[in-house]
Rosetta silent file (secondary structure, phi, psi, omega in degrees, C-alpha in Angstrom):
SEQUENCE: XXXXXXXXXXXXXXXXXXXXXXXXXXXXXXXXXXXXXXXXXXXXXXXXXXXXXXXXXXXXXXXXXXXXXXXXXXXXXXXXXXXXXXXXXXXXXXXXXXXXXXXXXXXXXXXXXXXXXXXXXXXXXXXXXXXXXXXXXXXXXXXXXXXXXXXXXXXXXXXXXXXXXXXXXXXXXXXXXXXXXXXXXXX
SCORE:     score description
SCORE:     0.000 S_00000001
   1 L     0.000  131.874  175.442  133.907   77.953  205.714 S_00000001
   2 L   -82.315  167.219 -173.585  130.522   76.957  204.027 S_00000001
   3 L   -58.589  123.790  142.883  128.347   79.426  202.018 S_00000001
   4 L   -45.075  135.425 -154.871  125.466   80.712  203.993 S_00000001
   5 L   -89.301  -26.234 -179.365  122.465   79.516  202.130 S_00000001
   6 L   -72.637  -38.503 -177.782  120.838   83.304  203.092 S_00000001
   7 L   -38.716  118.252 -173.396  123.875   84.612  201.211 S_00000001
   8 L  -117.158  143.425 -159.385  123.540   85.965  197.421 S_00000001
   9 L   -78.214  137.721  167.207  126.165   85.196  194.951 S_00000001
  10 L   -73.234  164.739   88.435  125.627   88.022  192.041 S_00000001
  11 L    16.652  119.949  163.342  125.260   86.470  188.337 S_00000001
  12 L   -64.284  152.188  142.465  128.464   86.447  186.098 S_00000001
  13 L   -93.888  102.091 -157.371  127.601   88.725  183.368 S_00000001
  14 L   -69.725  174.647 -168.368  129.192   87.175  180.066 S_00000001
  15 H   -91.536  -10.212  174.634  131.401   90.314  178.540 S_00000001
  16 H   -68.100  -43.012  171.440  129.391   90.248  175.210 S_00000001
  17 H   -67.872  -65.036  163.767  126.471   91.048  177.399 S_00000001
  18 H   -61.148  -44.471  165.900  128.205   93.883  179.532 S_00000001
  19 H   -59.354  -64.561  165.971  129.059   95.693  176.461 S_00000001
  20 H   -27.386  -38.429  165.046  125.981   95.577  174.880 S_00000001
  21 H   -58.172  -17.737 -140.495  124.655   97.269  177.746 S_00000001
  22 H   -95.638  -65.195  174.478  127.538   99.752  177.577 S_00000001
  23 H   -39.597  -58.704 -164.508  125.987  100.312  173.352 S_00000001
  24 H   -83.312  -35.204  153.202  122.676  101.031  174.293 S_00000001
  25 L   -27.475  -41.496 -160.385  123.405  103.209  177.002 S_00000001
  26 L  -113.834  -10.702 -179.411  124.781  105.442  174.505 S_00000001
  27 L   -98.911  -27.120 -127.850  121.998  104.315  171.627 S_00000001
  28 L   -58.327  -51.888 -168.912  118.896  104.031  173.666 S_00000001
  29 L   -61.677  -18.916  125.115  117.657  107.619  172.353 S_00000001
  30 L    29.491  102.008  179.322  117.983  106.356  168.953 S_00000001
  31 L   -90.712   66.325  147.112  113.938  106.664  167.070 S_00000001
  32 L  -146.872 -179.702 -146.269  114.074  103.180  165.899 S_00000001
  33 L  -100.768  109.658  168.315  112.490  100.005  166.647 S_00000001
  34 H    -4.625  -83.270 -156.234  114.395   97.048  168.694 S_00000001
  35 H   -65.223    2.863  152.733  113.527   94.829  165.672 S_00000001
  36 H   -75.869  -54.465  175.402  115.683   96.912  163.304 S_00000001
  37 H   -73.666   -1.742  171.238  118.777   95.805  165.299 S_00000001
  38 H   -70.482  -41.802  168.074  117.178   92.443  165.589 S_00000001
  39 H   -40.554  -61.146 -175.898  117.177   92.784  161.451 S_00000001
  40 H   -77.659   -4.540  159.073  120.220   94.036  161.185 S_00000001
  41 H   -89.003  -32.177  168.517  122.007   91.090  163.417 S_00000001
  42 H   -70.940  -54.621  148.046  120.237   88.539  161.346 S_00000001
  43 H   -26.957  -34.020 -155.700  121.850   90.049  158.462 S_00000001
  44 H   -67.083  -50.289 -169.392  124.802   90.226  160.026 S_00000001
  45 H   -63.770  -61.377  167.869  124.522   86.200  160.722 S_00000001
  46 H   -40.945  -60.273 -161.731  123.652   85.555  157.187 S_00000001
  47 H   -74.873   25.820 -175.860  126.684   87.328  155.590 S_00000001
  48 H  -119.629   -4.774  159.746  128.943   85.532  158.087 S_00000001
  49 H   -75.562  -64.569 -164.898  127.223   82.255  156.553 S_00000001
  50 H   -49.352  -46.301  178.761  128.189   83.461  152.923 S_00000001
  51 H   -59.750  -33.311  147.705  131.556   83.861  154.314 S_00000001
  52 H   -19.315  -80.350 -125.988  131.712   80.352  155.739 S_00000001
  53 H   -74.675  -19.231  166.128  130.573   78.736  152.657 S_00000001
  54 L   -41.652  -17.485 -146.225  133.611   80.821  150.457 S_00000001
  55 L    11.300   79.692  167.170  135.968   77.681  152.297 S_00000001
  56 L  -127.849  125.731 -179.097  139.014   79.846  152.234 S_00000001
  57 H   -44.219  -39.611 -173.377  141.114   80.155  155.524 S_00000001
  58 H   -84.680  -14.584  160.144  140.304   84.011  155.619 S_00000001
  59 H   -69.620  -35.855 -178.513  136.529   83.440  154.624 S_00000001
  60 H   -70.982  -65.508 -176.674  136.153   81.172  157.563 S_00000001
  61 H   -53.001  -32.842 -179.212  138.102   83.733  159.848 S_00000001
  62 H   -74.587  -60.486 -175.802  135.998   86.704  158.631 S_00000001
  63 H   -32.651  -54.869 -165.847  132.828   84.522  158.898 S_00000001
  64 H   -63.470  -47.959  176.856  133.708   83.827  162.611 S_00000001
  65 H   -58.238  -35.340  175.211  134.384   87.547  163.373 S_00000001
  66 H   -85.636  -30.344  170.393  131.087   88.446  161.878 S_00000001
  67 H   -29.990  -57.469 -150.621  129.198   85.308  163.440 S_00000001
  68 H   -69.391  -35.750  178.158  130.418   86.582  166.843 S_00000001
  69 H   -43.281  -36.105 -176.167  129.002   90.312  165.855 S_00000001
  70 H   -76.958  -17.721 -178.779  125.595   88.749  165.439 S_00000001
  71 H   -97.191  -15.526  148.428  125.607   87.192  168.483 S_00000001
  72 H   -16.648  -60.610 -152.752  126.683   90.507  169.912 S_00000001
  73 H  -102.124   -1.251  150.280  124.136   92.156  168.476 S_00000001
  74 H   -65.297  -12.702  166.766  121.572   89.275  169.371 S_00000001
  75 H   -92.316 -111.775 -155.806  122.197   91.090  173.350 S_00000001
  76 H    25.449  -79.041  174.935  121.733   93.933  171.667 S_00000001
  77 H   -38.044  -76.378 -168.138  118.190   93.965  170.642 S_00000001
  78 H   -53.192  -34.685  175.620  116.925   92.420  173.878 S_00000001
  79 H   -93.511  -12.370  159.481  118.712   95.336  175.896 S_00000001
  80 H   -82.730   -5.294  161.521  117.749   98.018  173.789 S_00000001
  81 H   -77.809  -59.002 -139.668  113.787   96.834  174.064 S_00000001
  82 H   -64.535  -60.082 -162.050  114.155   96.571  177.724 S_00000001
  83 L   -74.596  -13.438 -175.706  115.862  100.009  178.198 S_00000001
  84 L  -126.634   28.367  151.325  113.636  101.872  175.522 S_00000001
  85 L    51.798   10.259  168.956  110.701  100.108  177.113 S_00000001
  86 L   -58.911  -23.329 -144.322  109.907   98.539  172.794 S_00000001
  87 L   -62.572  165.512  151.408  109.544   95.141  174.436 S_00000001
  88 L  -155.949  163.266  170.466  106.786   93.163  172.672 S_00000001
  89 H   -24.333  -52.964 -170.270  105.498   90.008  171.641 S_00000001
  90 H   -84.957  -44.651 -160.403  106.293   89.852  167.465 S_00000001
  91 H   -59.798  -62.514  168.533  109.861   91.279  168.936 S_00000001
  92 H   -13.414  -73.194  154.435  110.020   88.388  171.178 S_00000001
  93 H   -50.530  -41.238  173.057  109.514   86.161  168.292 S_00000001
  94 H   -68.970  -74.320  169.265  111.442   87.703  165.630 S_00000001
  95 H    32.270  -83.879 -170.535  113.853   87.530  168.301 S_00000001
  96 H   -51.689  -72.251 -159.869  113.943   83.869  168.161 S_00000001
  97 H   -75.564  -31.469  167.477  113.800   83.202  164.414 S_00000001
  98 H   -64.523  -49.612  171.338  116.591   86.049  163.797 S_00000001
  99 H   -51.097  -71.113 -170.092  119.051   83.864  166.323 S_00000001
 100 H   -22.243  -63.854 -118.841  117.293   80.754  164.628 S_00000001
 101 H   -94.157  -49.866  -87.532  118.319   82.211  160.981 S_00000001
 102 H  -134.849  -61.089 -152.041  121.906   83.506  162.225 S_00000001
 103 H   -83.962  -15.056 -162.154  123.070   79.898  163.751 S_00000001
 104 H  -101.259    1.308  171.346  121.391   78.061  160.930 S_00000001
 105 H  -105.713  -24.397  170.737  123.473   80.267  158.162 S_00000001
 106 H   -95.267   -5.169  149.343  126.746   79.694  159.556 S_00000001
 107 H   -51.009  -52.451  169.398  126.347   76.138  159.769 S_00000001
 108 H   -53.162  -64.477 -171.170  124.951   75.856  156.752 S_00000001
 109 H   -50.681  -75.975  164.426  127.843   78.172  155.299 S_00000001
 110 H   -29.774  -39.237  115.671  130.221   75.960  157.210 S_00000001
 111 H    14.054  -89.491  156.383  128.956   73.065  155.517 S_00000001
 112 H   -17.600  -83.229 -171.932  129.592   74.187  152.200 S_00000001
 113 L   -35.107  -43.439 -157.086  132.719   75.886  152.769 S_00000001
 114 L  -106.854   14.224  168.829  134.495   72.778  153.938 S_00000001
 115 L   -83.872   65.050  118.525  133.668   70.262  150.802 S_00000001
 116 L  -106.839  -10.566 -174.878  137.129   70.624  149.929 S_00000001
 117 L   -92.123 -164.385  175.712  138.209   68.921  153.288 S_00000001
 118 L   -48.043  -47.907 -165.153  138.305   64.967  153.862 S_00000001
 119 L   -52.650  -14.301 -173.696  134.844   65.408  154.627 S_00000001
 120 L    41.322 -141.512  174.967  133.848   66.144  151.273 S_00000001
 121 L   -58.533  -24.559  175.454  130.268   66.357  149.788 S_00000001
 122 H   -69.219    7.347 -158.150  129.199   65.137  153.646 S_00000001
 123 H  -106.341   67.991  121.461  130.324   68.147  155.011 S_00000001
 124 H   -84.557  -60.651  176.264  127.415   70.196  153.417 S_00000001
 125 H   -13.786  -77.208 -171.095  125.556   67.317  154.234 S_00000001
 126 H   -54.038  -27.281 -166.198  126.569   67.846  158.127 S_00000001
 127 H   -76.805  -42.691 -168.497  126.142   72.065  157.738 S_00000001
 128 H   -65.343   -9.700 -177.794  122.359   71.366  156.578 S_00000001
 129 H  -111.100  -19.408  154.820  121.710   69.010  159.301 S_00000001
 130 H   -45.839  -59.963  170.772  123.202   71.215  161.835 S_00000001
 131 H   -38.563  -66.531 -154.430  121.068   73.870  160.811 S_00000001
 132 H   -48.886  -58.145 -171.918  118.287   71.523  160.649 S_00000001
 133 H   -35.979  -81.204 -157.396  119.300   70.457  164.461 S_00000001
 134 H   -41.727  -34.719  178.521  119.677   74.131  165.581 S_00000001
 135 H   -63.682  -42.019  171.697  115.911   74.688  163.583 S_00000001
 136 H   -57.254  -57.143  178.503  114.582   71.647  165.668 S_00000001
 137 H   -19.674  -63.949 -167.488  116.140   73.663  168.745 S_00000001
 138 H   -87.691   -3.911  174.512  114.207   76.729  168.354 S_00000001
 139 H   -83.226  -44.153  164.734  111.130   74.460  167.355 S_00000001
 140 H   -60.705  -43.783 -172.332  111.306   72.716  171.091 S_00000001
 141 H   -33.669  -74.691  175.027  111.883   76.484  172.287 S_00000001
 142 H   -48.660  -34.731 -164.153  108.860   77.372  170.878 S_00000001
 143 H   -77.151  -19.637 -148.385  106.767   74.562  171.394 S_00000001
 144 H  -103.188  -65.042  171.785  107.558   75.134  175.319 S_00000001
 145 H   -13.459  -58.087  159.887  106.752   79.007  175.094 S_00000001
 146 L  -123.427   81.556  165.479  103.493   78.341  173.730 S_00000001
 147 L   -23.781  125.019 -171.084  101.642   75.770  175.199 S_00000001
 148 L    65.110   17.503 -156.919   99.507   73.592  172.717 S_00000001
 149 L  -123.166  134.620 -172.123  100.240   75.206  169.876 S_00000001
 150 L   -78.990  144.528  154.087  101.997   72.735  166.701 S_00000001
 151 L  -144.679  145.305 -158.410  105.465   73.286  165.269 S_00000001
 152 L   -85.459  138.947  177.813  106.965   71.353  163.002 S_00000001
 153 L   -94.034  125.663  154.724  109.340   68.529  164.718 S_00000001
 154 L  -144.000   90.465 -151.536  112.513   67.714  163.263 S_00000001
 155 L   -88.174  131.636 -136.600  114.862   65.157  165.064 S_00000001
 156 L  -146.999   67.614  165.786  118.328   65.144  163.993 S_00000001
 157 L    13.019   67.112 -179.094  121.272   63.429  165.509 S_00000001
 158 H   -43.152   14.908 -158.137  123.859   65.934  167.185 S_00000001
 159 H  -106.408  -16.229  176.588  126.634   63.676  166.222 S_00000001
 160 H   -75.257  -42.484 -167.170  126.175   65.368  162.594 S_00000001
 161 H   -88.241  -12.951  156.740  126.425   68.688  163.868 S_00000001
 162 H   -65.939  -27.132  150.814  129.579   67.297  166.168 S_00000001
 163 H   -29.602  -81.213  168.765  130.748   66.704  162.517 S_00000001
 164 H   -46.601  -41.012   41.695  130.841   70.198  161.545 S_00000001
 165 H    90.042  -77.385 -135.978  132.158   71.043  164.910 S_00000001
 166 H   -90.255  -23.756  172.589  134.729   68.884  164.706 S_00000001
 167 H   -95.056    7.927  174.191  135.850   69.646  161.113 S_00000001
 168 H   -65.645  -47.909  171.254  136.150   73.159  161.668 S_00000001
 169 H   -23.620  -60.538 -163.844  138.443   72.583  164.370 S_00000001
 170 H   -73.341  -52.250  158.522  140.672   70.289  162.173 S_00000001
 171 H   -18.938  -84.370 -137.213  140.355   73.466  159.336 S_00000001
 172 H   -71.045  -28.935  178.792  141.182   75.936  162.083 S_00000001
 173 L  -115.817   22.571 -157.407  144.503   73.607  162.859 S_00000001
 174 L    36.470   39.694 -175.128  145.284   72.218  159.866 S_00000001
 175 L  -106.514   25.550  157.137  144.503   68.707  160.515 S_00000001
 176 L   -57.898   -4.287 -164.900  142.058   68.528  157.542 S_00000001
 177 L  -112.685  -38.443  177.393  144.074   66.364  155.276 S_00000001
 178 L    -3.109  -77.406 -168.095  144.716   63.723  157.748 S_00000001
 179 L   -76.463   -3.676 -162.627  142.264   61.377  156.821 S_00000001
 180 L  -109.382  162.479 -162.371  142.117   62.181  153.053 S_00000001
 181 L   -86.875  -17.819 -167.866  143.209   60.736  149.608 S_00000001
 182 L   -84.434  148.044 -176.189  143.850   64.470  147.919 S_00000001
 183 L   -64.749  157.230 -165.937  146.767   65.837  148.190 S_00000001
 184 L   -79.924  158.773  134.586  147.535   68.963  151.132 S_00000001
 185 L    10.374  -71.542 -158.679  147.798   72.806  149.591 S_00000001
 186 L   -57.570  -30.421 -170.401  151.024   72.533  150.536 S_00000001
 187 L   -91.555    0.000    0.000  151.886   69.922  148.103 S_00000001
């Protein structure tokens, strides 16, 4: 049977999202300011870049587990402004540039981290141009947000940050040696 077009479907709700609602429910009375948990997610994002850039299988795995917190806690923010009725403009914005800051340190970190694989000195190469991609992102974001207003443009291949991508992957399964003249761990 087809779908009535009058019919309405509800929205998935991702589960990162449904908890965060679940948190602020229980923070919302809280006397502080949205952009302290935006602050404190952006941190969050940073030290899961430091962890990245350590290249050690348990620095990568900690890195990821804190990565994911920040983007946790990037829902966060937005539903405790909504629900404690904080939203504003500057929020809006930090907003942005705290995600920006977050995606562009574990990339970065990632980068680093993984010039011990085949990839060598490019794979810094590849975390910095990922950031730079993901910085470019949030530059189009912006640009679209505010009408007429300059941001610096910076266009950037995604096949670099498909790099990074792709050698985490090979990390994460232990296909990093494949391609390479140094000898495995193991050996």
């Amino acid at each position: 049977m087809a779908a009535d077009s009058n019919t309405f479907e509800p929205r998935v709700i991702a589960y990162d999202q449904r908890l965060a609602k679940i948190v602020v429910a229980a923070i919302k009375g809280l006397p502080i300011s949205p952009n302290v948990l935006t602050a404190l997610g952006m941190l969050v994002g940073i030290a899961s870049g430091f962890l990245y850039a350590q290249g050690t299988r348990d620095g990568m795995i900690a890195g990821s587990l804190l990565f994911m917190v920040a983007v946790w806690m990037d829902h966060v923010d937005g539903e405790f402004a909504r629900a404690t009725g904080k939203t504003s403009k500057f929020g809006h914005y930090f907003h942005h540039v705290a995600a920006m800051t977050s995606y562009c340190a574990m990339f970065i970190g990632a980068g680093y981290g993984l010039r011990d694989t085949w990839l060598g000195d490019w794979s810094v190469i590849c975390g910095i141009s990922a950031g730079a991609s993901r910085r470019a992102r949030g530059a189009d974001r912006c640009r679209r947000l505010v009408p007429g207003k300059r941001f610096p443009e910076v266009r950037l291949s995604s096949m670099l940050r498909d790099a990074v991508i792709a050698a985490l992957q090979d990390e994460a399964t232990g296909c990093s040696n494949l391609n390479s003249d140094k000898p495995s761990p193991s050996s």
